[in-house]
C-alpha positions as CSV (number, residue, x, y, z in Angstrom):
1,X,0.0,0.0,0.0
2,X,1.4,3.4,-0.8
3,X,2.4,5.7,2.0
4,X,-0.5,8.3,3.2
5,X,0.3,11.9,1.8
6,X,-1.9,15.4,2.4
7,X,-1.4,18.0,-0.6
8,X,-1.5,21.6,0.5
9,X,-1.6,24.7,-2.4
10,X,0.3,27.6,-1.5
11,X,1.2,30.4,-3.1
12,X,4.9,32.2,-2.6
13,X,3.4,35.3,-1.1
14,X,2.2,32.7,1.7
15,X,5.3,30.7,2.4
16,X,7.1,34.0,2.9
17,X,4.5,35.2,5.5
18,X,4.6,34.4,9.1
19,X,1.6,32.8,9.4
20,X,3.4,30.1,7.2
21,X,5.1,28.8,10.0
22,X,2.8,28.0,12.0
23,X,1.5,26.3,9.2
24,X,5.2,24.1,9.0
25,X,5.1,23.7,12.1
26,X,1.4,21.7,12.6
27,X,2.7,19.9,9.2
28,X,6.1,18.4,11.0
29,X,4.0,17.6,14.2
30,X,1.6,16.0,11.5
31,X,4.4,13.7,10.1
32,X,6.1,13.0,12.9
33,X,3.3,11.5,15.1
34,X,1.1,9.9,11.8
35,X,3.8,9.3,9.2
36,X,1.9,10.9,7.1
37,X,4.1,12.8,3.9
38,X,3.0,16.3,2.8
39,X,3.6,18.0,-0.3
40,X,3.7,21.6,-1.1
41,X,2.4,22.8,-4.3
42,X,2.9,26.9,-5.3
43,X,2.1,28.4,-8.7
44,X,5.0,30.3,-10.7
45,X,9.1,30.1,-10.8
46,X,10.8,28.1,-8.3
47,X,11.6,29.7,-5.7
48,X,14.7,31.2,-4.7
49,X,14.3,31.3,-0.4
50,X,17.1,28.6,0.2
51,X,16.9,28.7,4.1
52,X,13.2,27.6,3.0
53,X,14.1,25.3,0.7
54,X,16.8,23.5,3.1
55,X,14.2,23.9,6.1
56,X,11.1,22.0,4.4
57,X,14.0,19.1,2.4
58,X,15.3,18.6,5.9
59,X,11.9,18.2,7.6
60,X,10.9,15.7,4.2
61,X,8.2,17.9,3.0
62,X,8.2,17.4,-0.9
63,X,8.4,21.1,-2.9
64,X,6.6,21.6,-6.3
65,X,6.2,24.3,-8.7
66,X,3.3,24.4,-11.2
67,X,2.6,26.9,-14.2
68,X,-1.2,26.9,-14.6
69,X,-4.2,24.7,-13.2
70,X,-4.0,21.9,-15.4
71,X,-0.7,21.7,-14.7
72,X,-1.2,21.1,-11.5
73,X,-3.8,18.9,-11.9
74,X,-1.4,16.5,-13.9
75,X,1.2,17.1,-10.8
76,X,-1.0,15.9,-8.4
77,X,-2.4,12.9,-10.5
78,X,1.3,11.9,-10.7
79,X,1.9,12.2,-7.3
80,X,-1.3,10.1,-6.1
81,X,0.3,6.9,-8.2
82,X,3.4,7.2,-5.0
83,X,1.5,8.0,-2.1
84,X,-2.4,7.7,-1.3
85,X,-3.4,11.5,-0.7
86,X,-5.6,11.8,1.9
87,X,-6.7,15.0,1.7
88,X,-5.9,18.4,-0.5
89,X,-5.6,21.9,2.1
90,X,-5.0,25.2,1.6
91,X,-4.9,28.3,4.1
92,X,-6.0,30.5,1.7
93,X,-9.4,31.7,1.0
94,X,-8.8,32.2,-3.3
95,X,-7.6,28.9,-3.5
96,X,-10.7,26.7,-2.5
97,X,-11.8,26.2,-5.6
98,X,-8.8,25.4,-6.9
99,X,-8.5,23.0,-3.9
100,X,-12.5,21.8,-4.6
101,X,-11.3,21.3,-8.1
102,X,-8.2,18.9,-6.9
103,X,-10.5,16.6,-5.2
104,X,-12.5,16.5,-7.9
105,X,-9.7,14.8,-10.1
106,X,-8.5,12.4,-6.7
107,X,-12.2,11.1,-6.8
108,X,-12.1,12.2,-3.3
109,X,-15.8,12.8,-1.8
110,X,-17.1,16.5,-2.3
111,X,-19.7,18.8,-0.3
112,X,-23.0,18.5,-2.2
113,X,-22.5,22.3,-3.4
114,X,-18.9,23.1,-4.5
115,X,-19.4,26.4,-4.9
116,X,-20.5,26.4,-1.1
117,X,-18.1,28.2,0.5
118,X,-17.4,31.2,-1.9
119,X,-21.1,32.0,-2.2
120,X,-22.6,33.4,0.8
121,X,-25.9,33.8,-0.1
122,X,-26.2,29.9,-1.0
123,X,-25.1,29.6,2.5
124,X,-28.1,31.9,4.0
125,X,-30.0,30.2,1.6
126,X,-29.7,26.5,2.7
127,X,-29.2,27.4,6.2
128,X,-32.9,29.2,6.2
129,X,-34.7,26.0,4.5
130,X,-33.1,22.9,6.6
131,X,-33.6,25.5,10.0
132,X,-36.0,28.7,10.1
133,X,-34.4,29.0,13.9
134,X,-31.0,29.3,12.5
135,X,-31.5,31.5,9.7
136,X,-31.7,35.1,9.5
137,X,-33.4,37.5,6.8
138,X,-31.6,38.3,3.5
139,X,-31.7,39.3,-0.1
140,X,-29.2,39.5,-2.9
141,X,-28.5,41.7,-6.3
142,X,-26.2,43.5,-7.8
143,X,-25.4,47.5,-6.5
144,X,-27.5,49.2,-9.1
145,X,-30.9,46.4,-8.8
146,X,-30.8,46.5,-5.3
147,X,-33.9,48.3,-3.6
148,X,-33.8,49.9,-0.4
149,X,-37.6,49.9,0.0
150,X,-37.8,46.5,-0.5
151,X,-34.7,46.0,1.9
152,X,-36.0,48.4,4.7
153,X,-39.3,46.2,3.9
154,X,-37.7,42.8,4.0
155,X,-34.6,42.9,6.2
156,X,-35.3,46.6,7.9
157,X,-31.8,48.5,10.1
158,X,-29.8,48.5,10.6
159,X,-28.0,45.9,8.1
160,X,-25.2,44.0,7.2
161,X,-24.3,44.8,3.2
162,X,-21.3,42.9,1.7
163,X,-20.0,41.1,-1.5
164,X,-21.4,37.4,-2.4
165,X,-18.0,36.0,-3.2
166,X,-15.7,38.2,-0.8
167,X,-12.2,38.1,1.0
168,X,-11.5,38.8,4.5
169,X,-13.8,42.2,5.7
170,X,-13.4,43.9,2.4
171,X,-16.6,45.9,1.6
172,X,-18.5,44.8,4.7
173,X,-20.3,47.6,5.9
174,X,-23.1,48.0,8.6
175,X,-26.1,50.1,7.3
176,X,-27.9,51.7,9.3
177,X,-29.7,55.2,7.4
178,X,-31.0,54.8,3.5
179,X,-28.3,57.6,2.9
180,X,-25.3,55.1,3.9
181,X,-26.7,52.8,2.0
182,X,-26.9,55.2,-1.3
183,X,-23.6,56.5,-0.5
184,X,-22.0,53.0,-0.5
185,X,-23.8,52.1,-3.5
186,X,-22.0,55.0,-5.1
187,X,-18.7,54.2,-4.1
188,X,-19.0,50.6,-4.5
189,X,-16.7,50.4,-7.6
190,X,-13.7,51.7,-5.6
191,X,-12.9,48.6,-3.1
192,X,-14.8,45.8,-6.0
193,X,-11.7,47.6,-8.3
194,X,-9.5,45.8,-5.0
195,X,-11.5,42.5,-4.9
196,X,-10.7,42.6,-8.8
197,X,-7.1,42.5,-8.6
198,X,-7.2,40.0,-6.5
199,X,-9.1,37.6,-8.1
200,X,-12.6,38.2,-6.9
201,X,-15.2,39.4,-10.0
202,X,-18.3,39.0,-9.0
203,X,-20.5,42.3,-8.6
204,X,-23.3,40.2,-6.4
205,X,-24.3,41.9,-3.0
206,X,-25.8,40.3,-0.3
207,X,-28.1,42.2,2.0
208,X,-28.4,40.6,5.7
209,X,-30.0,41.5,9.2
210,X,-27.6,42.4,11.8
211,X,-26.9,39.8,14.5
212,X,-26.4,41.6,17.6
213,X,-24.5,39.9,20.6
214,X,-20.7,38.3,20.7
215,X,-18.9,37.3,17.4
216,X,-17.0,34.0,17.6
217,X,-15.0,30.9,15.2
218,X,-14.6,27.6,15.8
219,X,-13.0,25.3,13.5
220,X,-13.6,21.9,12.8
221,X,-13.3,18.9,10.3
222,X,-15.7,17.0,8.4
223,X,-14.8,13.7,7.2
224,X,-16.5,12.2,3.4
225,X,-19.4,10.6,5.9
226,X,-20.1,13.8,7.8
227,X,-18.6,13.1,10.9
228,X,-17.3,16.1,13.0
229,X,-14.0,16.8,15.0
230,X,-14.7,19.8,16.5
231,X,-12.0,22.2,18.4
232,X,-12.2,24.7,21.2
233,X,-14.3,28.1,20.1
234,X,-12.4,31.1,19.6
235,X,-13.9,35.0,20.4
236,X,-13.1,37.1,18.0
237,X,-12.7,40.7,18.2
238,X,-13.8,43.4,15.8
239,X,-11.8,46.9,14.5
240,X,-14.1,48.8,16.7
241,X,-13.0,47.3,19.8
242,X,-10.0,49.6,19.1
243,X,-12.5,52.4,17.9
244,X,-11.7,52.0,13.9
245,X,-14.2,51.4,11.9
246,X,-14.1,48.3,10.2
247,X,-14.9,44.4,9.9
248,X,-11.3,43.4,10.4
249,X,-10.5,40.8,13.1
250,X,-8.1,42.5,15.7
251,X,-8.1,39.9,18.0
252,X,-8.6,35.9,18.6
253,X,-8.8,35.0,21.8
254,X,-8.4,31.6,23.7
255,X,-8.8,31.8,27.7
256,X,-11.0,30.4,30.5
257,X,-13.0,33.3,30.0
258,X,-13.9,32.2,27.0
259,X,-14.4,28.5,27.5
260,X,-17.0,29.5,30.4
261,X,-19.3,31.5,27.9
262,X,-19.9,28.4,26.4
263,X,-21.3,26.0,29.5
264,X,-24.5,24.8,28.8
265,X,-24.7,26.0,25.5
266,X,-25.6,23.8,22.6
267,X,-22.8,24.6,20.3
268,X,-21.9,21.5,18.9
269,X,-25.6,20.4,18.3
270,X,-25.5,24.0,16.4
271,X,-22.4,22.6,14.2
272,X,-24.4,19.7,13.3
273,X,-27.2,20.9,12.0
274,X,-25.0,23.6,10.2
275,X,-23.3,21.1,8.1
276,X,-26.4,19.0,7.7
277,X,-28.1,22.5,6.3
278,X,-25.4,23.1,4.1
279,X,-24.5,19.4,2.9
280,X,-20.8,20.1,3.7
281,X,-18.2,17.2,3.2
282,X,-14.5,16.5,3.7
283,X,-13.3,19.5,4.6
284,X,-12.2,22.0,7.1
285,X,-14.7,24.1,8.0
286,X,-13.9,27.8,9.8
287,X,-17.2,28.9,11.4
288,X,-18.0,32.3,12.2
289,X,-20.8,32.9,14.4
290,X,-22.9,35.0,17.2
291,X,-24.7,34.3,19.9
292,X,-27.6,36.9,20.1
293,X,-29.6,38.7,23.1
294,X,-31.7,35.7,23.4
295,X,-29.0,33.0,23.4
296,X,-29.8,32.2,20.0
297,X,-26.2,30.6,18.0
298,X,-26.7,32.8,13.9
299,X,-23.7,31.8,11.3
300,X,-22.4,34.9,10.2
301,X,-20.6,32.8,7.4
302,X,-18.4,29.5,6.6
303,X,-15.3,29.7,5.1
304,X,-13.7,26.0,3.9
305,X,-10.1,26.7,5.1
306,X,-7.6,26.4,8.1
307,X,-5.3,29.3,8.2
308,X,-1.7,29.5,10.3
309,X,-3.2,32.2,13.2
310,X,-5.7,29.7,14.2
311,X,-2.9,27.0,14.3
312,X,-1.2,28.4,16.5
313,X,-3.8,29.6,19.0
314,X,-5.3,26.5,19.2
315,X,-1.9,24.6,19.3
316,X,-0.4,26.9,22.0
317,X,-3.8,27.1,24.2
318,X,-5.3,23.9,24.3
319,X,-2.1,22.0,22.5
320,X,-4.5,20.7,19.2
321,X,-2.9,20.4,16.0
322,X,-6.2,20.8,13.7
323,X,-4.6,18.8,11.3
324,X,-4.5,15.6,12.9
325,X,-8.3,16.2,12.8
326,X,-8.0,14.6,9.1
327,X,-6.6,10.8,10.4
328,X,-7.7,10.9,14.0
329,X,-11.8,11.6,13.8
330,X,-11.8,10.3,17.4
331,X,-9.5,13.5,18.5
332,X,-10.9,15.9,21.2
333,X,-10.2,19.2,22.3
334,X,-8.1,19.0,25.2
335,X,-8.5,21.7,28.4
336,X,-7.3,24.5,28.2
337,X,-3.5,24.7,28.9
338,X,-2.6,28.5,28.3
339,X,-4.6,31.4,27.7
340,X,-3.5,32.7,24.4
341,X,-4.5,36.0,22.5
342,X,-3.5,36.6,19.2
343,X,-3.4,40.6,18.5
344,X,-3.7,41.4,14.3
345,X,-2.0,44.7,13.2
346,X,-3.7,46.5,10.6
347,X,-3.6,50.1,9.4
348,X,-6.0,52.8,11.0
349,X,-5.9,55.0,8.4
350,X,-4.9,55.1,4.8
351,X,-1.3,56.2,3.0
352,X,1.9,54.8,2.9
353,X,3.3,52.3,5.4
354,X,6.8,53.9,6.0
355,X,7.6,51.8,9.1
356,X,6.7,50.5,12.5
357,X,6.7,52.4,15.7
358,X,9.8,50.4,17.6
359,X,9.4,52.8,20.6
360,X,6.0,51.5,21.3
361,X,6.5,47.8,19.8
362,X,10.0,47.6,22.2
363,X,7.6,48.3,24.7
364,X,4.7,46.2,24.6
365,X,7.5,43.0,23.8
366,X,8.7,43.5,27.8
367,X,5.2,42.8,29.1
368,X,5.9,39.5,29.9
369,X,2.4,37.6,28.4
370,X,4.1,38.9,25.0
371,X,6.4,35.8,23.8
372,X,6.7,37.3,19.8
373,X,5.7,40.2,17.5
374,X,5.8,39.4,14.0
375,X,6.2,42.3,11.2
376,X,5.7,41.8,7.4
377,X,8.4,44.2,7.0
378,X,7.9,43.6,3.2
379,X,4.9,46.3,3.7
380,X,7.2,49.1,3.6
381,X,6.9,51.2,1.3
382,X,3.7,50.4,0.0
383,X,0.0,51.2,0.2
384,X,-2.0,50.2,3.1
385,X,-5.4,50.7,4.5
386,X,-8.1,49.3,6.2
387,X,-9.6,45.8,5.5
388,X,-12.9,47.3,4.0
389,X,-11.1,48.6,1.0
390,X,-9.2,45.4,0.4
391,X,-5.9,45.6,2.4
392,X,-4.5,42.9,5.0
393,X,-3.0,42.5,8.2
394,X,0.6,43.1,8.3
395,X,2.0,42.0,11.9
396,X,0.9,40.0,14.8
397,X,1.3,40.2,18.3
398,X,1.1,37.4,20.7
399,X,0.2,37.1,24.2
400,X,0.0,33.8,26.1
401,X,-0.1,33.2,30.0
402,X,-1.7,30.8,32.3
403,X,-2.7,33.8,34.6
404,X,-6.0,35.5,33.1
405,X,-5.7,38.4,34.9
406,X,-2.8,39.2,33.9
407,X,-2.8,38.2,30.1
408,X,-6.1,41.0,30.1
409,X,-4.0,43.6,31.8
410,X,-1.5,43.3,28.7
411,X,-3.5,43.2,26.1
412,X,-5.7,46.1,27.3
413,X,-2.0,47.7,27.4
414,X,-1.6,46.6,23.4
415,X,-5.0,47.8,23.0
416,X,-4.2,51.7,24.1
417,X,-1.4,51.7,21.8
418,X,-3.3,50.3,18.8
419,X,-3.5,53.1,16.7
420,X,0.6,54.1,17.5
421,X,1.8,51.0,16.0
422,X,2.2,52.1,12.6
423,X,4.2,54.8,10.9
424,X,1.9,55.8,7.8
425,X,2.1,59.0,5.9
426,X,-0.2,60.1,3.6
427,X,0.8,61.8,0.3
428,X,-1.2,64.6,-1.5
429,X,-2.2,62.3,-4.0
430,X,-3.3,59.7,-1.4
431,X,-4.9,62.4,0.8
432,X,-6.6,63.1,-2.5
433,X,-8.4,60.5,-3.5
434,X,-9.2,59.4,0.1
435,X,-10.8,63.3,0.4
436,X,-13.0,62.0,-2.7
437,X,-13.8,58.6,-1.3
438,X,-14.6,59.7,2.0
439,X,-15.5,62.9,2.2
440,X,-18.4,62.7,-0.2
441,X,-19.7,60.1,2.1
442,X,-19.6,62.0,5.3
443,X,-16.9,60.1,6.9
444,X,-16.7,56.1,7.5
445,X,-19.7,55.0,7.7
446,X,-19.9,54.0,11.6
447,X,-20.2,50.1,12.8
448,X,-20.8,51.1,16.4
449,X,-24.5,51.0,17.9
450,X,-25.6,53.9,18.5
């Protein structure tokens, strides 16, 4: 019998990051306890990091390099007559079609709708038929055959508004007057242009009630007969925590805290009938979701990837490698062994990136719950905004400690010096434009509740 292999698509971008890593990381604690072999596939030129190179040879991860889709299709096909592939990963949300399109080839069991995790609105859509309970209210269309009377008549304020097929928190905007919502009609063109470049065409809106109460993940696996290995829950934390006004997620956080919100709740009954709703299928599923006012669990959406931050949190709190989820369906989420928060850096404000604040990040790396800060110094000298008009995180900062107390008395510490972090200036030509963007819409348009 050939030797067990999991394929994981990358891109080179990634496996310079930091977050890739963490990702190496769960890979050799994969191999080493399971035998299993992994191989690496990343579209373009070979690459040229040999410290990388010698790093993933020594740790017997196999490296390929493939020019277009097909060709990678015929990679992979060559590579399942050696090994038996198990399973095909990526961290990244624009590759899971590429990924749903590898299993396809493998003969490898699929969800019952491919398309299930880049289309949000299928998701409301099956989620609202199998469960009423579960669902929410909703309506889709394009920016210019949308209808606010028949939204403030169907889904009413205030409102969630964001792309179909989307990445990350770019263009997700809570609506709350009919003149924000003509106002971001208007300006829609300027952060689709963003979705665009990176891959993401489709002009589809979807319109959605806003779920109040806490915002949470959990990730979990679900093997070709739909059973589930579920791991701990995660809260999440949203730009306005830090008073900036956007979607992104600022913070994941793994503590006791945490772990008591959910006593008594019903959360894994919740998973179930999630994936039974949306027919989902040997995969890795990352689950964001709220529980309201009334104690009510509400998907805010599902996204068929694990990525490296989550890794590491989980690994680090609760010691869970997710990807032994894939050969060991039996696995459990262990207690809690560390309380871990995982602090995002992204830009407040728009313009150019022209450095990090060392003063203030020398400072915050003596508190001693921080254990590592990680920069994407290749940001530098380029644009950078915030995650609503299509820019990314570009540094972490991570806090860990098996005292609560004083883990929270840090990272309220990182919190005050959120908006220091970053050296950004903004040229005349960036001041500009953002004077056109924003200005003619009043100002960000506000998440907070009023």
């Amino acid at each position: 019998m050939h030797k067990k292999a999991i394929v994981h698509i990358m891109t080179k971008a990634r496996m310079k990051s930091d977050a890739f890593t963490a990702e190496i990381d769960a890979i050799e604690d994969l191999s080493e306890k399971c035998g299993i072999k992994n191989a690496i596939f990343y579209k373009g030129e070979k690459i040229e990091y040999k410290d990388l190179i010698n790093k993933l040879e020594k740790l017997g991860i196999l490296l390929f390099n493939y020019s277009n889709k097909e060709d990678l299709k015929e990679q992979v096909l060559e590579l399942d007559k050696k090994y038996k592939i198990l399973f095909v990963s990526t961290p990244l949300e624009l590759l899971v079609n590429v990924v749903t399109e590898i299993k396809s080839i493998l003969g490898h069991v699929q969800s019952d709708h491919p398309d299930i995790f880049r289309d949000k609105h299928l998701q409301r859509e099956l989620i609202q038929s199998h469960n009423p309970e579960l669902g929410i209210k909703f309506i889709k269309g394009e920016p210019e055959a949308l209808d606010i009377l028949e939204i403030e008549e169907k889904v009413g304020y205030p409102f969630i508004i964001k792309p179909v097929d989307g990445v990350q928190s770019a263009g997700v905007e809570k609506i709350t007057t009919r003149k924000q919502f003509e106002s971001y009609i208007k300006h829609y063109h300027y952060f689709h242009d963003r979705l665009k470049s990176r891959g993401v065409d489709s002009k589809i809106l979807i319109v959605e009630e806003f779920i109040d109460g806490k915002l949470y993940s959990v990730d979990y696996f679900v093997s070709g007969d739909g059973d589930i290995t579920v791991s701990k829950p995660i809260k999440v934390r949203l730009g306005i925590d830090v008073d900036v006004d956007d979607y992104c997620c600022i913070a994941r956080i793994s503590t006791e805290k945490t772990d008591g919100e959910f006593k008594g709740m019903r959360l894994k009954s919740f998973i179930k009938s999630t994936v039974q709703a949306t027919g989902i299928k040997n995969t890795f599923v990352h689950h964001e979701f709220k529980i309201n006012s009334k104690g009510e669990f509400k998907t805010i959406e599902l996204n068929g990837r694990i990525g490296g931050g989550r890794l590491e949190v989980l690994k680090r709190s609760c010691d869970v490698n997710l990807y032994e989820f894939i050969v060991n369906p039996e696995m459990k989420a262990t207690k809690l062994k560390l309380n871990n928060i995982a602090v995002n850096i992204y830009a407040t404000k728009r313009g150019i990136l022209t450095g990090f604040n060392k003063k203030i990040l020398e400072k915050i790396s003596q508190r001693s719950t921080v254990y590592k800060i990680d920069l994407e110094e290749g940001f530098i000298g380029k644009e950078v905004g915030l995650t609503r008009d299509g820019f990314v995180k570009v540094g972490v900062i991570k806090l860990e400690d098996s005292d609560y107390k004083k883990l929270r008395k840090d990272y309220l510490y990182v919190k005050s010096k959120y908006h220091d972090l970053l050296e950004i200036e903004q040229p005349p030509e960036i001041m500009k434009k953002r004077k056109y963007v924003f200005n003619k819409v009043k100002n960000f348009l506000k998440l907070k509740d009023k």
